[in-house]
Z-matrix of the N, CA and C atoms (Angstrom, degrees):
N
C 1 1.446
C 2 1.516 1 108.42
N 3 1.444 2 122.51 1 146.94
C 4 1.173 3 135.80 2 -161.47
C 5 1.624 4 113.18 3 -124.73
N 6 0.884 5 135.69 4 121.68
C 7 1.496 6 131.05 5 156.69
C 8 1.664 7 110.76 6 -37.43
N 9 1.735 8 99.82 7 117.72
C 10 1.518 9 90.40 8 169.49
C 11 1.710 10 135.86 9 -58.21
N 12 1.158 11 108.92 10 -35.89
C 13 1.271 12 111.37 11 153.13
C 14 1.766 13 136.18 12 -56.80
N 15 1.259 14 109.19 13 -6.33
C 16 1.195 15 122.46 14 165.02
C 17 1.628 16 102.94 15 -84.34
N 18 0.954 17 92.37 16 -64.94
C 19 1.790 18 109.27 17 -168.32
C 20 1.895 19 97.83 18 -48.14
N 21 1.138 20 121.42 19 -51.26
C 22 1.273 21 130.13 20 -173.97
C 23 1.785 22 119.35 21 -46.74
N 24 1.851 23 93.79 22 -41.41
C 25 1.187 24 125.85 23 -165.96
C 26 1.980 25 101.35 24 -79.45
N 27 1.367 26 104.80 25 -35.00
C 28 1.064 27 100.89 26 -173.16
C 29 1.492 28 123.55 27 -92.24
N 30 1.929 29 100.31 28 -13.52
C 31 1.574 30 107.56 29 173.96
C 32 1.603 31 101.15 30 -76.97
N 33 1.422 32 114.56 31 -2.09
C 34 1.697 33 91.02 32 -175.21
C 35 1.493 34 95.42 33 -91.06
N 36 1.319 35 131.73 34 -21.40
C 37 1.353 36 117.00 35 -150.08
C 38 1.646 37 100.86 36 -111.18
N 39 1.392 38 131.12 37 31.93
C 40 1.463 39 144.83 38 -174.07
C 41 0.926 40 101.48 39 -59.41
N 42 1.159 41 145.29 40 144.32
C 43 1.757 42 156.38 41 139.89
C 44 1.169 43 116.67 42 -130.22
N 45 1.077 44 126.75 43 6.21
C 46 1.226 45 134.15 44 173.45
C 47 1.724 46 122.15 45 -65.84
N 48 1.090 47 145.33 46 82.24
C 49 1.598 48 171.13 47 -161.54
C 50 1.850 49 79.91 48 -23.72
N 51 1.194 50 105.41 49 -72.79
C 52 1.963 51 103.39 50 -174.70
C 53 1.488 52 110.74 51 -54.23
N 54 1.018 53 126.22 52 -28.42
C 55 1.323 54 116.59 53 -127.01
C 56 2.307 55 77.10 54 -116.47
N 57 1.128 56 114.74 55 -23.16
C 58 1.779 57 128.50 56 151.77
C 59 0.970 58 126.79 57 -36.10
N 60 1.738 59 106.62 58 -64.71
C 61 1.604 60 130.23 59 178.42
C 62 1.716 61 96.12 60 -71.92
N 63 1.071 62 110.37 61 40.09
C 64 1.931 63 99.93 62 165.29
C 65 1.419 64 109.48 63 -125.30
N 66 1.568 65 119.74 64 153.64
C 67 1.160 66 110.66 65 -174.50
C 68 1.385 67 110.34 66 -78.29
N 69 1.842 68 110.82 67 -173.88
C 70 1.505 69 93.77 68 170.96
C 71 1.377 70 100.27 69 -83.82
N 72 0.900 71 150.76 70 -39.05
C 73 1.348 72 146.67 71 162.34
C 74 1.594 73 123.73 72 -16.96
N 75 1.740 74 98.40 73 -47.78
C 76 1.606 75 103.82 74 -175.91
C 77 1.322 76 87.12 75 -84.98
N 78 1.493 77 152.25 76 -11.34
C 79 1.371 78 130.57 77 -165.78
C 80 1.539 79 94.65 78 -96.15
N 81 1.345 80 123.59 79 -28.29
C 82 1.399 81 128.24 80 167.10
C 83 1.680 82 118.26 81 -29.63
N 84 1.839 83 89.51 82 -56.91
C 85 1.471 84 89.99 83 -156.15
C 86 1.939 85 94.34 84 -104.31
N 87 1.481 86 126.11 85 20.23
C 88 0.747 87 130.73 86 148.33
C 89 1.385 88 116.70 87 -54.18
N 90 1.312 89 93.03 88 -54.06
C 91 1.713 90 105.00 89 -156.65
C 92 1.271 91 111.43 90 -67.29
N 93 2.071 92 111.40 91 -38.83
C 94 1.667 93 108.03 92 174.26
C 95 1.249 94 108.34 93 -71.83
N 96 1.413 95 119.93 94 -20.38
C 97 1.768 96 102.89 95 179.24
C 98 1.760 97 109.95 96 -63.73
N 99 1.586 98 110.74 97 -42.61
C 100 1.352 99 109.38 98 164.61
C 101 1.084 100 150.19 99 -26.98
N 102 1.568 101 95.68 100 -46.92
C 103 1.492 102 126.08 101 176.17
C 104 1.821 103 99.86 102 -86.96
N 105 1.182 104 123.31 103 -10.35
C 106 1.214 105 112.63 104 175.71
C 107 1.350 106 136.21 105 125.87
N 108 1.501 107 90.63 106 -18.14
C 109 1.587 108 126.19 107 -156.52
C 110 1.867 109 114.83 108 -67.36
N 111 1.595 110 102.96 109 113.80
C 112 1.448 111 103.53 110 177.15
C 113 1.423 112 112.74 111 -53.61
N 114 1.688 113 124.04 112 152.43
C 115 1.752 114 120.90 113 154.51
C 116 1.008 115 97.65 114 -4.47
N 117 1.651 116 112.96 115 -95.90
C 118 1.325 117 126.45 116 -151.08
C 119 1.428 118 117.81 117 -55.18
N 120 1.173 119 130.00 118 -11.13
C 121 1.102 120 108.97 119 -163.64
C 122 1.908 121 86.74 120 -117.76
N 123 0.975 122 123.89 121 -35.54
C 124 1.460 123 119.90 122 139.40
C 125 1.780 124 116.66 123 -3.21
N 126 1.842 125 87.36 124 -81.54
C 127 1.576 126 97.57 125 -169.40
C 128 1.467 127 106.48 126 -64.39
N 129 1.486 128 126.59 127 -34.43
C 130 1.264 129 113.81 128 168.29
C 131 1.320 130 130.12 129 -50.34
N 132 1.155 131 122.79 130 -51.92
C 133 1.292 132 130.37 131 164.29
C 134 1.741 133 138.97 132 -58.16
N 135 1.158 134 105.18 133 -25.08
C 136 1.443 135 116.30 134 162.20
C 137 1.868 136 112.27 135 -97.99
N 138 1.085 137 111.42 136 3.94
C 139 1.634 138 131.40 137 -164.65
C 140 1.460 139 100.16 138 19.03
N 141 1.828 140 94.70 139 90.61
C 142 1.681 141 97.16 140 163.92
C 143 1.706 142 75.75 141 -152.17
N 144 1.571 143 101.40 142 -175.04
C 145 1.179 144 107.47 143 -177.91
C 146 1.471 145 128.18 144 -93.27
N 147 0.958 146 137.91 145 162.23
C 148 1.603 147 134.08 146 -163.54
C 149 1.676 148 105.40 147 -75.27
N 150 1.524 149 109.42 148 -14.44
C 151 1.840 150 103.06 149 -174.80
C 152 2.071 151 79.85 150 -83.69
N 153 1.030 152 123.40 151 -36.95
C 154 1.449 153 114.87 152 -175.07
C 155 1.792 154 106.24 153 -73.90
N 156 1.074 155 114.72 154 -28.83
C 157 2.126 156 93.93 155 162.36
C 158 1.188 157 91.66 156 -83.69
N 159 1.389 158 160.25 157 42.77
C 160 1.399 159 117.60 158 167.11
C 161 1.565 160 76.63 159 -138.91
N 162 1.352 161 140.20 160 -9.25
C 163 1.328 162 127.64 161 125.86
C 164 1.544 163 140.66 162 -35.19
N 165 1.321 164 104.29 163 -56.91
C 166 1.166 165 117.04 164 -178.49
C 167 1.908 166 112.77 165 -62.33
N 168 1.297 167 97.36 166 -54.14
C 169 1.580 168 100.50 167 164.24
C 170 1.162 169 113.83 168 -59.90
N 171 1.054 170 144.51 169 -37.45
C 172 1.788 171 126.92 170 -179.14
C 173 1.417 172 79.94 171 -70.61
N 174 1.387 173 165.68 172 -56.00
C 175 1.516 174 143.27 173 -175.15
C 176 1.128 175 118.10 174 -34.68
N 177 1.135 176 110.10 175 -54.71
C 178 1.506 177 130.22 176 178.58
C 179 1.432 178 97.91 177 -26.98
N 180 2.103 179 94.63 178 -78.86
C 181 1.465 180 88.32 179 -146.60
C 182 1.653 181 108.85 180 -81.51
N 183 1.068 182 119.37 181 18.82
C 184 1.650 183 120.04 182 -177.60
C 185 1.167 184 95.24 183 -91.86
N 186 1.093 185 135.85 184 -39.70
C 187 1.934 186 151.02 185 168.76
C 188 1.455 187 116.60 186 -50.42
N 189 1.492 188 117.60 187 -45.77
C 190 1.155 189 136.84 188 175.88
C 191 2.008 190 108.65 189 -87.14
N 192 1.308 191 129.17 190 -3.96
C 193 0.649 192 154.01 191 173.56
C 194 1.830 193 108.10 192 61.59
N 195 1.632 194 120.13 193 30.79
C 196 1.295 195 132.62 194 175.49
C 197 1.676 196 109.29 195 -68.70
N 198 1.694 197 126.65 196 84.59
C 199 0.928 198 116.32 197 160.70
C 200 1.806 199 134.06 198 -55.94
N 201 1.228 200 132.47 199 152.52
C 202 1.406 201 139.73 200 -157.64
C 203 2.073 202 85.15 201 -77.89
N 204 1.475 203 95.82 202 124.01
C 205 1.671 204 91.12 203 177.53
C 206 1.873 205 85.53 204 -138.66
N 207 1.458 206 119.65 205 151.19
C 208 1.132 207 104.62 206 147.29
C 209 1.951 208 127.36 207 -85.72
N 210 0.834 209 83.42 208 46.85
C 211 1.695 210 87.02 209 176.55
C 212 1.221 211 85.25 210 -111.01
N 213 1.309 212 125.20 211 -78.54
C 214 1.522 213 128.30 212 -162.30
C 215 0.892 214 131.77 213 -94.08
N 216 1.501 215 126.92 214 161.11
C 217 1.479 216 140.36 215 -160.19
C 218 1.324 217 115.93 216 -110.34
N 219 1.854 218 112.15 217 69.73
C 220 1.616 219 100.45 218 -166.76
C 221 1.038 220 116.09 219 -51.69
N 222 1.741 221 160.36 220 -24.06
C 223 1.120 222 139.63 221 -162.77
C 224 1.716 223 99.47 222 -81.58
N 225 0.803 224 133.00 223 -28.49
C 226 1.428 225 151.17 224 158.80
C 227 1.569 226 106.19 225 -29.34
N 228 1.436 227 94.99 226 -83.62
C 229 1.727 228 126.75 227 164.03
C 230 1.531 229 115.17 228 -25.99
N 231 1.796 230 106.42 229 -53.88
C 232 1.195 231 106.24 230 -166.52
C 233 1.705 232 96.88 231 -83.99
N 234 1.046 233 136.82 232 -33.29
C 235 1.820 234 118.17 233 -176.16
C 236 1.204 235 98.48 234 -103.33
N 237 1.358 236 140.98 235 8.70
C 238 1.517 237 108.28 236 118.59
C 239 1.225 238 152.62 237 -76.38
N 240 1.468 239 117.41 238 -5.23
C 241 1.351 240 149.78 239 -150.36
C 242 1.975 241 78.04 240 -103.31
N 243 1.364 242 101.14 241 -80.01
C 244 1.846 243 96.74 242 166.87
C 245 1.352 244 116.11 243 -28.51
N 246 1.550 245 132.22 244 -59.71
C 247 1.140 246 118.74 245 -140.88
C 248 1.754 247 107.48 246 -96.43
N 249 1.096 248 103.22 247 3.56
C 250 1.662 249 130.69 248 -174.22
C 251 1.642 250 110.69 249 -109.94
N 252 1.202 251 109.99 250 -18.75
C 253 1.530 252 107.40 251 170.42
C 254 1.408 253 123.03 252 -105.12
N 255 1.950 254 116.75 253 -12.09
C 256 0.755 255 120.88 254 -166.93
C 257 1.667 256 103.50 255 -87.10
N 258 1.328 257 138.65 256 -174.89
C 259 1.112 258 126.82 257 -173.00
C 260 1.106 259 104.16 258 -123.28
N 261 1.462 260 132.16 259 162.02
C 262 1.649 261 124.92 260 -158.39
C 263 1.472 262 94.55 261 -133.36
């Protein structure tokens, strides 16, 4: 989990080539996954429905190029994959 103000700070300063090709929408729900944020409380907050964040995240990680493994935990993957490419 991330301080939203971190997370905020770091979606402005992206350069990251993958992390470009996202909508603002997927950088939206980037950012609450960052911060920590379940689906639901995701979909509450952007008021769409939870089958639409769990859309939007499979964007994510096809964008970020996080194939489905059971070893790993792409949503995991993907805001670290963000928070490691972005520049500080």
């Amino acid at each position: 989990m991330v301080d939203p103000e971190v997370v905020a700070a770091l979606l402005d300063r992206s350069d990251s080539p993958e992390l470009a090709e996202l909508t603002a929408r997927q950088r939206e729900v980037l950012s609450l996954m960052a911060e920590g944020r379940s689906n639901a409380a995701i979909a509450d907050q952007l008021v769409i429905s939870e089958k639409a964040v769990v859309k939007h995240a499979s964007q994510i990680y096809d964008r970020l190029g996080l194939s489905m493994s059971g070893e790993d935990h792409r949503r995991v993957l993907a805001v670290n994959r963000y928070l490691a490419r972005t520049p500080s």
